[in-house]
N, C-alpha and C positions, 0 to 999 in steps of 0.2 A: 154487160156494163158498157156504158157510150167510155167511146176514149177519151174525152177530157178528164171524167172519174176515173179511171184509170191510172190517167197519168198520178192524177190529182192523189191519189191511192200510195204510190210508188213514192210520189216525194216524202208523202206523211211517212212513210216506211224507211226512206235514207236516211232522211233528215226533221226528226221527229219535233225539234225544238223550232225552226224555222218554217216551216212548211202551216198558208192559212188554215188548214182545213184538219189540224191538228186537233182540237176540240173534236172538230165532229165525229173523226174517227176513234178518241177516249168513247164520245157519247154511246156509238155503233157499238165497239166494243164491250163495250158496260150491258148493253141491255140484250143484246146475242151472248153475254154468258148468264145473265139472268135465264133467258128462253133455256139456253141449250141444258141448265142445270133441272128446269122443271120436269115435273113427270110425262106431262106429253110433248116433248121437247122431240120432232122429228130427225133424224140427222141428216138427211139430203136437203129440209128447209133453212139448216143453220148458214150454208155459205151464205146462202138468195135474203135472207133476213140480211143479214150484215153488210150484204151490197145494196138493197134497198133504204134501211135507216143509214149510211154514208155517204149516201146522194140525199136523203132527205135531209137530214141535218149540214150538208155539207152547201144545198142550193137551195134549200126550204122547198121543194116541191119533189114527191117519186111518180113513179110508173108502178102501178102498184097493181095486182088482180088479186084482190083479196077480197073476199066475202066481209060487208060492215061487221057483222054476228063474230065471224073469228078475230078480228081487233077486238070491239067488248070483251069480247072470253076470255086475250090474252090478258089483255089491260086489268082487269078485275081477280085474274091471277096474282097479277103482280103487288096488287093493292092488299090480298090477303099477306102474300107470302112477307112482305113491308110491314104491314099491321104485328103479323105473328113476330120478324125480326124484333120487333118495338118492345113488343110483350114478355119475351126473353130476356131481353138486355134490361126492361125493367124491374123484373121479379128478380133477376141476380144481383143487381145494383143494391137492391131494398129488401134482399134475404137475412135473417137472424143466421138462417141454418146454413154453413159453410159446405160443400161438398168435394 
């Protein structure tokens, strides 16, 4: 991680309300516990995920060696496991049957 993200890391970390780049590191957050909860969820990829999407969200641009094919794969992951969340929360919503 370059030091200005770094730095930039720490502050969101002291000072969570004040610090610009507060958002970005929710956004990071948010989608490295999506990853980290899925079933092919590596755990040596989950630090390097979470420093790559908080520099990308945090500058709009990463350093990134990721294979196109393994974005698709994750992306399209997450679009089912969303879909399925949806599908849930709507069949309980609009159930007769209590459980």
């Amino acid at each position: 991680m370059k030091e200005k993200m770094a730095l930039e890391l720490v502050r969101v970390l002291q000072q969570p309300n004040d610090a610009e780049c507060a958002e970005a590191f929710e956004r990071a957050f948010e989608l490295t516990k999506i990853y980290s909860g899925s079933a092919n969820a590596q755990a040596s990829a989950i630090p390097a995920l979470f420093e790559r999407l908080f520099e990308l969200f945090s500058t709009g641009n990463a350093q990134w060696n990721v294979r196109r094919k393994d974005v698709h794969h994750f992306l399209f992951q997450q679009v089912i496991v969303n879909r399925t969340i949806e599908l849930l929360r709507f069949k309980k919503e609009n159930s007769f049957v209590r459980l």
